[in-house]
C-alpha positions as CSV (number, residue, x, y, z in Angstrom):
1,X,3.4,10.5,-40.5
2,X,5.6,9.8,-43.2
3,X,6.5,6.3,-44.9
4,X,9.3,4.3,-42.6
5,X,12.1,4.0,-46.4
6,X,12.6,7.9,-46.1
7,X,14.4,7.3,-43.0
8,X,16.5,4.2,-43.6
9,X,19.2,6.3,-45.4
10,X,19.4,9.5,-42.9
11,X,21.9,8.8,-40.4
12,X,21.5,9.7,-36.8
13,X,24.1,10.3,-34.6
14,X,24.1,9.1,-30.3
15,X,23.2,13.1,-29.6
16,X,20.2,13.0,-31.9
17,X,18.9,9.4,-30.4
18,X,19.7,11.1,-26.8
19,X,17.8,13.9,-27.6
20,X,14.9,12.4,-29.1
21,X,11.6,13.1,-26.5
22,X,10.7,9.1,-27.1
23,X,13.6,7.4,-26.5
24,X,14.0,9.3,-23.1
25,X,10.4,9.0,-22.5
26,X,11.1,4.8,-22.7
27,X,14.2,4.8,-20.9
28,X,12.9,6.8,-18.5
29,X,9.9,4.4,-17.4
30,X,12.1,1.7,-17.9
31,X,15.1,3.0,-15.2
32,X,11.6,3.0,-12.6
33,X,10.5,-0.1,-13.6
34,X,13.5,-2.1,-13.6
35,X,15.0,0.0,-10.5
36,X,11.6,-0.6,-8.7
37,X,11.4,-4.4,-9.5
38,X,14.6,-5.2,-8.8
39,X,14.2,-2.8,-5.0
40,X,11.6,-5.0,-3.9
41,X,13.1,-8.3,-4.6
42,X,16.2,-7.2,-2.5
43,X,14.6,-5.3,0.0
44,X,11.3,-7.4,1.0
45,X,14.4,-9.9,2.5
46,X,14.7,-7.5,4.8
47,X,12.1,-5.7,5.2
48,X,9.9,-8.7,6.6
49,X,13.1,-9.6,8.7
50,X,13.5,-5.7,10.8
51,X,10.3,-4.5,10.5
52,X,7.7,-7.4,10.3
53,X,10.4,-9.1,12.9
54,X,9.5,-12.4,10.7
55,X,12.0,-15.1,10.6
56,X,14.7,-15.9,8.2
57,X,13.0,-18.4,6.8
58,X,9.4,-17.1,6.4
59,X,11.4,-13.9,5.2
60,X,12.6,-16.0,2.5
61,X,9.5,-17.7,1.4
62,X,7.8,-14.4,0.6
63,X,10.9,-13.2,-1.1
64,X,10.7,-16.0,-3.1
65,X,7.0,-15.4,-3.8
66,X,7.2,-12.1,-5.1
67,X,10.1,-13.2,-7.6
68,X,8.3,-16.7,-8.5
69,X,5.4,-14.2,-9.4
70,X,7.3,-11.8,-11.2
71,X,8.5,-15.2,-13.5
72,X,4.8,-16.1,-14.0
73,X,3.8,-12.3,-14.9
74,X,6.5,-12.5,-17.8
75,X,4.8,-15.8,-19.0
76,X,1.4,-15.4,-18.5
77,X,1.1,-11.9,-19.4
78,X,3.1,-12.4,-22.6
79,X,0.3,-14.5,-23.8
80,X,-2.3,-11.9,-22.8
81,X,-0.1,-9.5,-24.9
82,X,0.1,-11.2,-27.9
83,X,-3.4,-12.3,-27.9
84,X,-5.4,-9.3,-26.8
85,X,-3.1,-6.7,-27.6
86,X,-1.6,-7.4,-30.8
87,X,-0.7,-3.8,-32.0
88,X,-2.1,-2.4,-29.0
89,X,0.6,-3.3,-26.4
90,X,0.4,0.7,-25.1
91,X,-2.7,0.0,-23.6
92,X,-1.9,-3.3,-22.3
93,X,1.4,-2.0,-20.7
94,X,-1.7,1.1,-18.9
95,X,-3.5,-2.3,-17.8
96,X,-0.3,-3.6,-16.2
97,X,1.2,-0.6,-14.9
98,X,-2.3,0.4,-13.1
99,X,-2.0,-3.3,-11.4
100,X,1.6,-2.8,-10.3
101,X,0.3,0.2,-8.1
102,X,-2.6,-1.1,-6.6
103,X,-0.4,-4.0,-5.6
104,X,1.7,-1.8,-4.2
105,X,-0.9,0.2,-2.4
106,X,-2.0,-2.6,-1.1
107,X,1.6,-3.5,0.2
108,X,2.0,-0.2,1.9
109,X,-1.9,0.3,3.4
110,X,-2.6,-3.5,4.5
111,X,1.2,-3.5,6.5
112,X,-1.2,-5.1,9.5
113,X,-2.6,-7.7,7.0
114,X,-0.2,-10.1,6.8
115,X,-1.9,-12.6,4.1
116,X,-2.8,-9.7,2.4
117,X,0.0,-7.6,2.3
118,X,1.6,-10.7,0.8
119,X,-1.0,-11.2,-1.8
120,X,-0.7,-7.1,-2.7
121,X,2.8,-7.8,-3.1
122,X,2.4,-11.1,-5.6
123,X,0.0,-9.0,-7.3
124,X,2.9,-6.0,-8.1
125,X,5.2,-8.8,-9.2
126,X,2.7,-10.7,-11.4
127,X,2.2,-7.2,-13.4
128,X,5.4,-6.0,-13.2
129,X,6.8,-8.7,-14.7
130,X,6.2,-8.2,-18.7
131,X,6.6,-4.6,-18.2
132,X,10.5,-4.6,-19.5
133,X,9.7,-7.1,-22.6
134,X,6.8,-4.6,-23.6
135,X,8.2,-1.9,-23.7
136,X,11.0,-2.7,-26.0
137,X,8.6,-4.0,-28.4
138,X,6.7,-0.2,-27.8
139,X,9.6,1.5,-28.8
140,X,10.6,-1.0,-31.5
141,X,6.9,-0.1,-33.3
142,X,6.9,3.5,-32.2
143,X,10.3,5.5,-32.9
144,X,11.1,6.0,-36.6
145,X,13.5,3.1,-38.2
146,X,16.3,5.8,-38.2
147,X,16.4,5.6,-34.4
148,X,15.1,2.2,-33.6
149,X,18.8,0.0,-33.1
150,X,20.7,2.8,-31.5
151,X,17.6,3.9,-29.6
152,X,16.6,0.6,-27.9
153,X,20.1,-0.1,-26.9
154,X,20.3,3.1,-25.3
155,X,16.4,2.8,-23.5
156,X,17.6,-1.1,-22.5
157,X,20.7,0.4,-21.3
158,X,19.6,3.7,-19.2
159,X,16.2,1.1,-17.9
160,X,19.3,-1.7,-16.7
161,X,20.9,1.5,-14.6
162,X,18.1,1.4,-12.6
163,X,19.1,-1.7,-10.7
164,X,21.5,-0.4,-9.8
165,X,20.5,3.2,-8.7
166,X,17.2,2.7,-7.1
167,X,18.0,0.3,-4.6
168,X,20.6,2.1,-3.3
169,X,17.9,4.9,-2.7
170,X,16.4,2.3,-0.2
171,X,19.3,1.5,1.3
172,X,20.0,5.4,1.8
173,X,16.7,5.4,3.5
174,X,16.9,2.4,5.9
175,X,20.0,3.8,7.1
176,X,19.0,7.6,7.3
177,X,15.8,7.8,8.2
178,X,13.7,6.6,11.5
179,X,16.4,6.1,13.5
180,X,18.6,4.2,11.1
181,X,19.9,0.7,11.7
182,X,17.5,-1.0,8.9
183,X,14.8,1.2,10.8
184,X,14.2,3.3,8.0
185,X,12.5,0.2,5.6
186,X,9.3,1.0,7.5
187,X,9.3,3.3,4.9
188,X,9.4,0.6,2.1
189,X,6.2,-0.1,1.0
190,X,5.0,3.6,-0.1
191,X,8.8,4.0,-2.0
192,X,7.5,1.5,-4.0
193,X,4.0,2.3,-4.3
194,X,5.7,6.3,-5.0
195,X,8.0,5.4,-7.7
196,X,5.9,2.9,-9.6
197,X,3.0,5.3,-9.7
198,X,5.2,7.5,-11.3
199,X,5.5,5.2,-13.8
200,X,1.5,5.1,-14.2
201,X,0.8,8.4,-14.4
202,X,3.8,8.6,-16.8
203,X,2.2,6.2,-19.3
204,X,-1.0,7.7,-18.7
205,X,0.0,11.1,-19.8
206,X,1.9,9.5,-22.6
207,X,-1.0,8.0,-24.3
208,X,-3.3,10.9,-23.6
209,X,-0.8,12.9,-25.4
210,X,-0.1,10.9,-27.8
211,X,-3.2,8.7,-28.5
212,X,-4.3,9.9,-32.3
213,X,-0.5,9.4,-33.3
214,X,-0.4,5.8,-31.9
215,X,-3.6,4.9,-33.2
216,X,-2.8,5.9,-36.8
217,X,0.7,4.1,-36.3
218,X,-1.4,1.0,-35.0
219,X,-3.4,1.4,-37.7
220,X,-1.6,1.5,-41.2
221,X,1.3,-0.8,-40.1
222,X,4.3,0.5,-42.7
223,X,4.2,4.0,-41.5
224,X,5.7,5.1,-38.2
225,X,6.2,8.4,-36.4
226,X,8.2,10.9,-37.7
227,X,7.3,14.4,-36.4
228,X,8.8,13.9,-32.6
């Protein structure tokens, strides 16, 4: 660890931020978590609709649901951050991450549950919800001043692609798989549960790996990490 100053004057260029092991690690979770989040809110339409053979308008009400708890995550949660894990938000983002899949478990095991399935499903939104806003501020105290502008526009950037790439993964899937026509969302559920595990276990390792160096960040505030 070296003092942040000694890296205000070195100037880094968009290879070196690519290339740095932490901003990919961010964007990476970020392009799942805003991919995956944004999957579910515009496949669960239709998902409830072909599979579940609900109606439209039930279809939409638990659409709604999961984005109305996906809001209330970001608010609530927020809170929770600031006031429990002040300095600490890699272990609350764990917490969250860990909640986001057992929703989602639940989504994919309890598929003959309907009340249930829906609560698994608020449950994924809820905790999903702060996971963006978290962790930008995780990369804001984590990577060394040198990289921090460049780098969180890049890890907001690569994280926003996600939308766009991940539910068109979905949408390959209803169309290509189990006999096509929409058929295919039966698979749904365990997508989501898949790729936001991934997620988990990717934070997990992270923190594993890096625990010592994050606690002696958290721990003498004006210092940050410099050997990446």
């Amino acid at each position: 660890l070296q003092n942040s100053d000694n890296s205000k004057t070195e100037s880094v260029t968009i290879l070196n931020c690519i290339l740095n092991p932490y901003v990919q690690f961010f964007a990476f979770v970020l392009f799942i978590y805003e991919g995956s989040e944004l999957t579910i809110g515009s496949w669960l339409y239709n998902y409830y609709l072909t599979i579940k053979n609900r109606t439209d308008t039930m279809a939409s009400y638990i659409t709604s649901t999961y984005w109305f708890f996906m809001t209330l995550g970001r608010i609530v949660l927020a809170f929770v951050t600031g006031k429990y894990f002040e300095d600490k938000e890699y272990k609350a983002i764990i917490l969250y991450s860990a909640g986001v899949s057992i929703g989602c478990l639940g989504f994919t095991i309890f598929h003959d549950f309907f009340i249930l399935q829906i609560m698994s499903v608020s449950l994924a939104g809820f905790c999903v919800g702060p996971n963006f806003a978290t962790t930008i501020v995780i990369s804001i105290k984590t990577l060394p001043k040198k990289y921090s502008n460049m780098g969180v526009g890049i890890i907001a950037g690569f994280g926003g692609s996600g939308a766009a790439v991940m539910p068109s993964i979905v949408g390959w899937l209803s169309e290509n798989t189990a006999g096509g026509a929409g058929k295919g969302l039966i698979y749904f559920p365990f997508s989501s549960f898949f790729f936001f595990t991934i997620a988990t276990v990717s934070w997990l390792f992270f923190y594993q790996i890096n625990n010592e160096k994050l606690e002696n960040r958290y721990n003498k505030k004006y210092q940050i990490i410099e050997s990446i």
